[in-house]
N, C-alpha and C positions, 0 to 999 in steps of 0.2 A: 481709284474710281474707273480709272480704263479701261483696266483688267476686269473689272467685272463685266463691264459693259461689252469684250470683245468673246464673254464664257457662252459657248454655247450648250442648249442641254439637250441629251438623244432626242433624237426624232424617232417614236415610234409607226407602222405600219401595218393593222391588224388585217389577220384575214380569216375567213369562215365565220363560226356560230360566238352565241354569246357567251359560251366559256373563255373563247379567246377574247374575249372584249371585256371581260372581268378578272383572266389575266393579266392582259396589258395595262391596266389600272392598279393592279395592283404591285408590279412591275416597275411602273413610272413612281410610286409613292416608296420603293426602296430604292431605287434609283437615286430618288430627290434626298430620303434623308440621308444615304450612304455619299450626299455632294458631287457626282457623279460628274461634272462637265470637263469640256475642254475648251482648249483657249489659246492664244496666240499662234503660231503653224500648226496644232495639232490637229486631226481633221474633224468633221464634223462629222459623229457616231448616224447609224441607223440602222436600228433594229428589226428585221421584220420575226414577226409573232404567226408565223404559217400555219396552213389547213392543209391535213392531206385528204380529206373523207374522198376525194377524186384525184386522178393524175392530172385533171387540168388544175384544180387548186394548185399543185406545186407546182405547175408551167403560169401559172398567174406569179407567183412570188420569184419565179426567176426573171422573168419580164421586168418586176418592180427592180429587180436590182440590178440590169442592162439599163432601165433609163435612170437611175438613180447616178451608173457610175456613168454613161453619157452625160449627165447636168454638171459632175465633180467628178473627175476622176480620183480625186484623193480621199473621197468618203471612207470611213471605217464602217465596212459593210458585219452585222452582227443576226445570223439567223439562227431563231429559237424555236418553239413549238412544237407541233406533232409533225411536220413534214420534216424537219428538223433529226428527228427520232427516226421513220420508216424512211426518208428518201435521201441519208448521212452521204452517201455517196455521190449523188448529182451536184451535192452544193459542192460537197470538197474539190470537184471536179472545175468548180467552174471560174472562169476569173475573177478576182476582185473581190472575192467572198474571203473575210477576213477570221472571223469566227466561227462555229458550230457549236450550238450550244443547247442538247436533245432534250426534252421534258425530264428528261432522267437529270439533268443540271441544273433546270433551271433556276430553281432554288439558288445558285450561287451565281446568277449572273454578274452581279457589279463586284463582288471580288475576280471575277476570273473576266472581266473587262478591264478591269483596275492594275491585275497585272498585266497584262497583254500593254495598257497603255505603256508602261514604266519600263519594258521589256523585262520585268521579272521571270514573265514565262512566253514560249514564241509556240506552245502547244494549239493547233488550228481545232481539234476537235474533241467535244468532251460529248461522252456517249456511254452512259452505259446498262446493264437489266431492267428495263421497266417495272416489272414486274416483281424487282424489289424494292421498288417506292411505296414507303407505306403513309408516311409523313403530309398533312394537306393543311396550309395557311388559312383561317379564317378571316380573310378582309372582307374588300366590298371593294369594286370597281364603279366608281361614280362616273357617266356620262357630261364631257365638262357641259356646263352652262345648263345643265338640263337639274330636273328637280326629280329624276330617276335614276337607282342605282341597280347594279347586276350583283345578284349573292350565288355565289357559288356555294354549295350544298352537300355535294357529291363531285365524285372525278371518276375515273376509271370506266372499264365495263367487264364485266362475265360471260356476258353471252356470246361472243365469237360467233355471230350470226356469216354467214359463210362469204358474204360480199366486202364485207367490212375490215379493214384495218385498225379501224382507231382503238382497239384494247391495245395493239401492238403500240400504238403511238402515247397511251394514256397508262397502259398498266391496268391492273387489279380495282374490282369497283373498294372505294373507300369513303366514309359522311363525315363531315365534322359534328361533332356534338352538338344537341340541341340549344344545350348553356351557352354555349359560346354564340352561337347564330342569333338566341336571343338578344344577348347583350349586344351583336354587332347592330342587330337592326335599330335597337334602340338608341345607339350610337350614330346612325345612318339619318333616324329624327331628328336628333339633337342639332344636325349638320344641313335640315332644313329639306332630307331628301321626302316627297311624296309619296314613291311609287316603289317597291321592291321588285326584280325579277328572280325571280328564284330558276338557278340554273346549275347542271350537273351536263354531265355527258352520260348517264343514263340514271335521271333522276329519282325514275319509280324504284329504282335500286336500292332508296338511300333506306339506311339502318344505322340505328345510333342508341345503342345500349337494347337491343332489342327491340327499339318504337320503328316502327317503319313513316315514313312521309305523311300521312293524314297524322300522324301525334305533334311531328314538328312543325306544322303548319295551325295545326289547336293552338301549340304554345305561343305560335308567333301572334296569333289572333286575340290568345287569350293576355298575353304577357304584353306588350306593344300597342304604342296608338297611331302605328304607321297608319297611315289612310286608305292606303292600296296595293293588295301581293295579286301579282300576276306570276301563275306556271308558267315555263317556256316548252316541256315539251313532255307528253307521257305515251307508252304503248299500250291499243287498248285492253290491256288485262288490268291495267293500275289504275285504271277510272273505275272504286270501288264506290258505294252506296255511300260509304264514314268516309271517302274523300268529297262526294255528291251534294254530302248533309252541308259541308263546310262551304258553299255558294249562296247558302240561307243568305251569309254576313255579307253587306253589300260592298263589304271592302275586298271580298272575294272578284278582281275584276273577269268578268262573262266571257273569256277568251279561254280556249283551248288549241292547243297543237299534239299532231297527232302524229308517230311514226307507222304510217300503216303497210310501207311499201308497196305491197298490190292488195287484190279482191278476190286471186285466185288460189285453193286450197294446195296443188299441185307446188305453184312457182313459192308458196307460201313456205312449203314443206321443204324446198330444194334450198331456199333460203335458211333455213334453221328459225323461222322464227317461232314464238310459244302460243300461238294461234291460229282460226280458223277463220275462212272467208264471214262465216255469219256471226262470228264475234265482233269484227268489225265492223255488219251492220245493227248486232243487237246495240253494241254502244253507243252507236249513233245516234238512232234512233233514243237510246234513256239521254241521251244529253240534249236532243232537243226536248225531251219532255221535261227534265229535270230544269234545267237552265235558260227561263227565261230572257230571251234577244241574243242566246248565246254566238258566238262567232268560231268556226274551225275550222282551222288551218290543216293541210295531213299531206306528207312524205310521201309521193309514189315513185317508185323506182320503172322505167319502161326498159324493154330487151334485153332482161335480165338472160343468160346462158340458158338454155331450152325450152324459153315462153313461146309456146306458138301462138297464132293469132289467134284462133281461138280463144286460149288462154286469155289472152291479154284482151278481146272481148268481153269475158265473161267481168273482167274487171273494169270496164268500162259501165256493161250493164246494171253492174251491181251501185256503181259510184250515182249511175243518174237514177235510181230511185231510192238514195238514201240522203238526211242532210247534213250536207257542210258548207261551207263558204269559199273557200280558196287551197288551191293544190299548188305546192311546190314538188315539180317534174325533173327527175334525176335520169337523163339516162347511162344507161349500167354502163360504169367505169373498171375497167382491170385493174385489179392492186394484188402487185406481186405478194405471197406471202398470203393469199387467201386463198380459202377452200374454192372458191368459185374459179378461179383460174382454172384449174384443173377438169372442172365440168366438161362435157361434150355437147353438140349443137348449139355456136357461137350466132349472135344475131347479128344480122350483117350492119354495119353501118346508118344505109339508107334507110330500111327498116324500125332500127334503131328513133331515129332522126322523124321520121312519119310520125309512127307512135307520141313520141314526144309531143308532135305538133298538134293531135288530135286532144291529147289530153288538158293540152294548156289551152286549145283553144273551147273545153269542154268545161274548162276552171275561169276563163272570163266570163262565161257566157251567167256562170255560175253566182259568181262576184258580184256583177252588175245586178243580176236581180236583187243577193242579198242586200246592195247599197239602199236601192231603189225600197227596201224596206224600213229602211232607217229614217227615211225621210220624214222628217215631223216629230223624231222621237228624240230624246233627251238623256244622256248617261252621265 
């Protein structure tokens, strides 16, 4: 009875989007059945589940593991994820980091903990081609105590948009089959969960025997008496009319998120993405029409490599006479291995830093009205 009482089991520590957050769920549930703990002098594990979509994400997860080994210096420190994959180097670098264990492994985390613990094997770092992971688990990451779950859908990306890392950290886009996502949600019911989020790292991506996203989204509607699928994030080319139709059903909940990065055709272009400033506001525009009390959220990236003000005006101007609700403000981070590094006309810091402030303060201003319209109403 001691021993169990003295078993401790990993601490996990996520960070970034909800992919990582329905990783670590699903993470912790092979963990638990593979009996995963430790106990008498052995140390207490912690895992962090890193972000790299910015370099500060991975200076946020080295932070966590300076006060982690300040609280215990004897902690078995265990870092996984996509920072894990593009930033192999820093962590090996650093002290007290006991593990590396890249997206390209993850898959085998609790055996290759398991012998590290037993010293079967003293190998610090497992890393290898993302891009030959083809392989993707159907679970569901439940939120403890909460009555909503995270469904991962999709992984990967293709587009190698020119700022971005994360294909490097994620690999090749890949879906899991419709059957199986059915049966998981119906499973997710059974377990009492409310709400689904249906989550990918670029969802509109997903394909699954040919159906693209509005068919898996039919079946879950049509198949399932989940009560509520919430999208977590789409670009706007994949807000089609047959994904539009599918907000009739009231279990469709009225929330959308949006990677728009800017409003400018130029930075739009420099960026690689597969759209136009007025695409971003034709969709806006049909989703206030289409979607009653809708709410939307959208990605804007500021001082992106050669946005002049101008530019980055023009996307200011464009954002305040179109509707959305709330903007999350990225500004442009360097990630080694991307095309954007290499651009010329670098935005200075300050510049940088202004921009940001203008926009966020252009997305409160924004918010508060939307609030102020909710008032009285009933969802």
């Amino acid at each position: 009875m001691d021993s169990l009482k003295n078993q401790q089991t990993p601490k996990f520590h996520t960070f970034g989007c909800k992919v990582n957050t329905y990783d670590t769920g699903l993470l912790e549930s092979r963990l638990a059945a593979a009996r995963l703990v430790t106990q008498g002098e052995q140390p207490k594990i912690h895992i962090l589940n890193t972000c790299a979509v910015t370099a500060q994400a991975t200076r946020e997860a080295e932070r966590q593991i300076r006060r982690i080994k300040a609280k215990d210096p004897f902690a078995m420190i265990v870092v996984t994820g996509c920072a894990a994959q593009v930033d192999t180097d820093q962590f090996a670098e650093m002290r007290g980091v006991d593990l590396i264990v890249a997206n390209s492994h993850k898959g085998e985390l609790e055996t290759i903990i398991k012998k590290y613990l037993v010293g079967e094997s003293r190998e610090r770092v497992f890393k290898s081609n993302i891009f030959k992971k083809l392989e993707l688990e159907a679970g569901g990451g439940q939120e403890k105590e909460h009555t909503r779950a995270f469904l991962k859908v999709q992984d990967g990306c293709n587009s190698f948009c020119t700022y971005c890392v994360i294909p490097f950290a994620r690999g090749k886009s890949r879906s899991i089959s419709i059957r199986d996502l059915v049966l998981k949600v119906n499973q997710l019911y059974d377990q009492g969960v409310k709400e689904v989020v249906i989550t990918g790292i670029h969802i509109g991506d997903y394909e699954s025997d040919g159906e693209p996203l509005e068919a898996l989204m039919e079946a879950l509607l049509g198949k399932t008496k989940m009560p509520r699928f919430r999208i977590s994030s789409l670009e706007p080319p994949e807000i089609t009319d047959r994904l539009l139709d599918l907000y009739k059903d009231s279990r469709m909940c009225p929330h959308f998120h949006m990677s728009i990065q800017s409003a400018n055709d130029s930075v739009l272009k420099d960026m690689k993405r597969n759209y136009l400033a007025q695409d971003v506001e034709d969709v806006l525009n049909r989703l206030d029409e289409a979607v009653p009390g809708v709410f939307i959220g959208m990605d804007v990236i500021v001082g992106f490599p050669g946005e002049t003000e101008e530019q980055f005006q023009d996307t200011v101007e464009r954002l305040m006479r179109t509707p959305w609700s709330r903007l999350h403000v990225f500004p442009y981070s360097e990630r080694q291995g991307t095309y954007a590094v290499r651009l010329p006309h670098k935005v200075n810091g300050a510049e940088i830093a202004h921009r940001a402030k203008e926009l966020r303060r252009l997305s409160e201003i924004r918010y508060q009205q939307e609030v102020m319209k909710q008032i009285g109403t009933t969802k």
